[in-house]
C-alpha positions in Angstrom: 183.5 9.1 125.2 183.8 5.9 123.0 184.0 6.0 119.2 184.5 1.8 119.8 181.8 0.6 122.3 180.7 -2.5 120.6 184.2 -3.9 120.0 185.3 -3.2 123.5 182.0 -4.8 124.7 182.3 -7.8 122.6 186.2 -8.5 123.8 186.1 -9.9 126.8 189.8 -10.2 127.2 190.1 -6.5 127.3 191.2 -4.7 130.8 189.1 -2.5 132.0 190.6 0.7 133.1 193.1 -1.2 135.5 190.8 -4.0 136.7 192.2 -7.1 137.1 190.8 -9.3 134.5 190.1 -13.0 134.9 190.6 -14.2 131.3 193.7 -16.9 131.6 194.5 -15.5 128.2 195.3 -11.9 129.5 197.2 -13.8 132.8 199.4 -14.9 130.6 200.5 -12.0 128.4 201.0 -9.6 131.4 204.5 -11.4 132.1 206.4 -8.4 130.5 205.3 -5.9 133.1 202.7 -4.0 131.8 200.6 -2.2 134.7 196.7 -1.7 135.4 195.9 -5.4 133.7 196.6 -3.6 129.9 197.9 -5.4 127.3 201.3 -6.2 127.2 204.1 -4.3 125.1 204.5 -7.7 123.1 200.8 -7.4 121.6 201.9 -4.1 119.8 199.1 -2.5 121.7 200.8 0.7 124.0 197.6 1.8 125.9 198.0 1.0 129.9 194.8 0.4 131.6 192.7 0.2 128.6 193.5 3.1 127.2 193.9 3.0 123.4 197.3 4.9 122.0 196.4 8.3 120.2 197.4 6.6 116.6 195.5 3.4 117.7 193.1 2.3 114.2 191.3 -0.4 116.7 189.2 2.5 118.7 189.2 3.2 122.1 188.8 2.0 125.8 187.3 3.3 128.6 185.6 5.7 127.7 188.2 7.4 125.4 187.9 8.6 122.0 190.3 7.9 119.2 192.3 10.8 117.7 189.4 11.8 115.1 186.3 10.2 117.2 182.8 12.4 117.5 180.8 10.0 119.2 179.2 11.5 122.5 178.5 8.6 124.6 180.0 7.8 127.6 181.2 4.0 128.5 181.5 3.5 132.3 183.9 0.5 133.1 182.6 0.3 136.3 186.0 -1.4 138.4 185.6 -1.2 142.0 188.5 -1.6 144.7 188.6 -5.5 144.8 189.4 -5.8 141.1 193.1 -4.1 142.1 195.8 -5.7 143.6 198.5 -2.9 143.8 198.9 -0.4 146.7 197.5 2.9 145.5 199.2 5.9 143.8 198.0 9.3 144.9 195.9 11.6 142.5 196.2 14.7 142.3 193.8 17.2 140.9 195.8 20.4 138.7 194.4 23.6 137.7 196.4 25.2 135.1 195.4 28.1 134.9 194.1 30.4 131.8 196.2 28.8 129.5 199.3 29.9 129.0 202.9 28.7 131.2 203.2 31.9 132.5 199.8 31.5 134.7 200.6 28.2 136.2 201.5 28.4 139.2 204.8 26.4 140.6 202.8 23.9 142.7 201.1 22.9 139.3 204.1 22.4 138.0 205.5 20.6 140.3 203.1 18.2 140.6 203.0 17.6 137.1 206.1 17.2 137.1 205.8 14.3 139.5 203.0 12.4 138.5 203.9 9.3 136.4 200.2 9.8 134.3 198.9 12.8 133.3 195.3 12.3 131.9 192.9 15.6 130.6 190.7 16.8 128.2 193.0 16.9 124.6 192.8 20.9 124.8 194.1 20.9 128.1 197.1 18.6 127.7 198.1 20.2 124.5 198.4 23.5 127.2 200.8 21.7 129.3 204.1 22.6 128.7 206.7 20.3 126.5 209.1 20.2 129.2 206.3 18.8 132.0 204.2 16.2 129.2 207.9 14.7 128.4 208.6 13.7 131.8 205.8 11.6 132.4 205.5 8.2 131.7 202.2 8.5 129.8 199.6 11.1 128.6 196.2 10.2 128.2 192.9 12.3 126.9 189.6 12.4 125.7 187.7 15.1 124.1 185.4 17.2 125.0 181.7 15.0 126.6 184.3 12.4 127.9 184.7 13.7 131.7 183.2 10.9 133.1 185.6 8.4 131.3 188.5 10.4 131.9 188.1 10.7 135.2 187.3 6.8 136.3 190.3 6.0 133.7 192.6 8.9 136.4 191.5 6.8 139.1 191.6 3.4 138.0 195.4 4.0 136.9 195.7 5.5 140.4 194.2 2.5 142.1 196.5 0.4 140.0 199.8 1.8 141.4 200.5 4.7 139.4 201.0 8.5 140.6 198.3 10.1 138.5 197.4 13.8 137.7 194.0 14.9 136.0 194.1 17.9 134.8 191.7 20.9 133.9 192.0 24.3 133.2 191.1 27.4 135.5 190.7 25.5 138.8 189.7 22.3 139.7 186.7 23.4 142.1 185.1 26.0 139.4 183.3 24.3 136.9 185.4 21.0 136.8 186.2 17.7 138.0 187.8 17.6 141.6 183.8 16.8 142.2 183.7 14.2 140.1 186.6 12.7 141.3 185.4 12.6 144.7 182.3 10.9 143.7 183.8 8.0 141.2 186.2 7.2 144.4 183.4 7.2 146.5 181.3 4.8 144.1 184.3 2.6 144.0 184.2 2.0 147.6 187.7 3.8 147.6 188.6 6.8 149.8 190.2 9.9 148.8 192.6 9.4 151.7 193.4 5.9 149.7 194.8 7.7 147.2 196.1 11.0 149.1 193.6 12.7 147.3 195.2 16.2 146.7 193.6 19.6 144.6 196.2 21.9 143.4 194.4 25.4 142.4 194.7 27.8 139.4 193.7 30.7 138.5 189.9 30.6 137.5 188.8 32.3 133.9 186.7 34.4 135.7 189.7 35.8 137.4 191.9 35.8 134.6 189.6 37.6 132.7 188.5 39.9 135.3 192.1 41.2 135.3 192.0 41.2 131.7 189.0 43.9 131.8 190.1 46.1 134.4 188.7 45.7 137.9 185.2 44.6 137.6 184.7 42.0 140.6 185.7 43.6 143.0 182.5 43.4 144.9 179.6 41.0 145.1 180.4 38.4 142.0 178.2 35.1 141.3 178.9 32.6 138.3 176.7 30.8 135.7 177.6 28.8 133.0 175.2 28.4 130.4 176.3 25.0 129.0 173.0 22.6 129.4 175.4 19.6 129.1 174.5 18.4 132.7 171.9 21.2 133.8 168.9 22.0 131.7 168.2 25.0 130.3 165.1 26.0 132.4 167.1 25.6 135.6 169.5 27.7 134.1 167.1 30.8 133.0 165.9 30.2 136.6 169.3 30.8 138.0 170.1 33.8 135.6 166.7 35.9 136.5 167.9 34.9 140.2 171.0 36.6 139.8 170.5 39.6 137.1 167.6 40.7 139.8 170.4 41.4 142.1 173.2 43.6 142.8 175.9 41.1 141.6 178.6 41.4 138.8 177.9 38.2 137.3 180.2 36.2 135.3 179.1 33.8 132.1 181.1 30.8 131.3 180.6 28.8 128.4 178.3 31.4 126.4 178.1 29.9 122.7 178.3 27.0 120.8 176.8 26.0 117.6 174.4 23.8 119.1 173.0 25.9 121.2 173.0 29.5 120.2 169.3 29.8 122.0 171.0 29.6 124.8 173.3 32.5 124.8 170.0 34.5 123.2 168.0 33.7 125.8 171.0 34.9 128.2 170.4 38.3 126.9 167.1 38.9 126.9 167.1 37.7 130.6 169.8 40.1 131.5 167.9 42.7 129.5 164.9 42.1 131.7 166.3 43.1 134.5 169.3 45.4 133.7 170.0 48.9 131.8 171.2 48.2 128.1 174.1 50.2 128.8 175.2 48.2 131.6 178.5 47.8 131.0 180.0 44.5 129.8 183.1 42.8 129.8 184.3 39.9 127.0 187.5 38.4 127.0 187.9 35.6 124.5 191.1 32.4 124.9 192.3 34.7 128.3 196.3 33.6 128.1 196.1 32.1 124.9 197.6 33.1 121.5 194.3 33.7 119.8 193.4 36.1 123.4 190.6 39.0 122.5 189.2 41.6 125.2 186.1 43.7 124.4 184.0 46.1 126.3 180.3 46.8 125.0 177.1 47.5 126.6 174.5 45.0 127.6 172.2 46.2 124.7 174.8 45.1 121.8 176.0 42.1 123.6 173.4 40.0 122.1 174.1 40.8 118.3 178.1 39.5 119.1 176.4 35.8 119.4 177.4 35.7 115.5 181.3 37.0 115.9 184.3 35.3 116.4 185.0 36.5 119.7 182.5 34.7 121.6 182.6 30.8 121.5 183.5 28.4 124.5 186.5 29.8 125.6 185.3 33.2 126.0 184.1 34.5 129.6 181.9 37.4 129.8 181.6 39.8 132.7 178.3 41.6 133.3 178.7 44.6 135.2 176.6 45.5 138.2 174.6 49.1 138.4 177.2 50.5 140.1 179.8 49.1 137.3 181.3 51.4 134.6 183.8 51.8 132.8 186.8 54.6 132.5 189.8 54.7 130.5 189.0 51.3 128.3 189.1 49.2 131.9 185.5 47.9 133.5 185.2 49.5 137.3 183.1 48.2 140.0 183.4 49.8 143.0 183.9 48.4 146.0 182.1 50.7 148.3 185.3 53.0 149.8 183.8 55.8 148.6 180.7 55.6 150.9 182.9 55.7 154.0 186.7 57.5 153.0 187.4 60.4 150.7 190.1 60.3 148.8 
């Protein structure tokens, strides 16, 4: 996501993401080492591979946002495998969990903790403990809208030389950009084996949160996030009147947002449509994090909590199946012992 896109347009000097440029003028200033065809130290300019620094007043590259950008749009650099001259790096893909340094696991650290770049959503970096970010050579993020730009700017500084880790939270396969990845190597006429392509998993919110509530998906368990960033809405009703018709625990990522609080409404009535109101459900708000909330309502309430603080983007909320119900403050679903042992 670029807050800059007509200045980086109009300088043709600029690197692109690690593509080699052919300006004579940038030839020349790379004598002092700087990697991924960026601007040398000399120029006062610290980004590597066209990223801009986070305190950078001259906006941002590739696709990143300066610290207090809003602009949604995308820039795609577009560098392919002939514009790099450097042996690959390897990238590597980290889940970190819910949030918190406790739930990462010790292969996510590791490979943090070996990676020379380490390039996220801001959020996600900031989650990252001190003791990993400090190590590596360079940190670089975007906010939130700029996955597309992250990710090519990941791979780019992997294709330049560099051992590079993008990270996300939860895991890399649920909802995130291993994918991605995948596809921008592909459309680069790179291969993942290239760049020993390698996804490190975490523990997914809907897991974190599940053990949060109690035991609730412990059978049948589908997920649908309701954000209509890349799929629109009616698919996404479709999907949910798919699911709620079933005998699934279902799981809700990405509820609420100012934008679109018809979505979340439109969740519930959908729900509500084909489910008891006293269906039992789940919310746990910032699982891991220090502003963490857990709730347990009914399915008839759930809709009127659209307005509270405890459901927003980083809340995950478990809808119980028929079967689901809760006993001493924890969500139960059962798994189906019962129909064959007693106990």
């Amino acid at each position: 996501m670029s807050t800059d896109t007509d200045a980086d347009a109009d300088d043709e000097s600029t690197s692109k993401c690690g593509a080699s440029s052919v300006s004579e003028a940038e030839t020349e200033s790379s004598s002092s080492g700087s990697k991924c065809g960026a601007s040398s130290s000399e120029t006062g300019d610290d980004s590597k591979c066209g990223a801009s620094s986070s305190d950078s007043s001259s906006g941002s590259k590739c696709g990143a946002s300066s610290s207090d950008g809003d602009s949604s749009n995308e820039q795609e650099v577009g560098a392919t495998i002939d514009d790099f001259d450097a042996d690959p790096g390897q990238l590597t893909a980290v889940g970190l969990g819910p949030g918190h340094a406790e739930g990462m696991t010790e292969r996510a650290k590791t490979a943090l903790l070996e990676a020379e770049h380490i390039v996220g959503y801001t959020t996600y970096i900031d989650l990252i403990p001190d003791e990993i970010t400090e190590q590596a050579d360079e940190l670089y993020d975007t906010p939130m809208c700029g996955e597309v730009s992250r990710t090519e700017e990941a791979i780019d500084r992997t294709l330049a030389g560099n051992d590079v880790a993008i990270v996300g939270s939860g895991d890399p396969n649920v909802y995130a950009l291993a994918g991605l990845a995948l596809e921008i190597l592909e459309s680069k006429g790179a291969t993942a084996t290239m760049v020993d392509f390698d996804v490190v998993p975490g523990v997914p919110a809907a897991q974190s949160c599940g053990a949060r509530l109690g035991a609730p998906l412990v059978n049948d368990t589908v997920s649908v996030s309701l954000s209509d960033h890349l799929v629109p809405m009616p698919e996404i009703e479709s999907r949910l009147h798919a699911v709620a018709k079933e005998s699934f625990t279902i799981t809700i990522y990405n509820p609420w947002s100012r934008k679109r609080r018809e979505n979340f409404q439109k969740c519930c009535e959908i729900l509500l449509t084909h489910r008891d109101e006293g269906t039992p459900v789940g919310i746990v708000h910032g699982a891991g994090r220090e502003d963490e909330r857990v709730m347990i309502t009914e399915l008839g309430e759930l809709e009127d909590l659209g307005e509270s603080e405890i459901i927003d983007m980083t809340t995950t909320i478990v809808v119980g199946n028929e079967e689901t119900y809760v006993w001493d403050d924890r969500m139960v679903t059962p798994r189906g012992y019962e129909t064959k042992y007693d106990y």
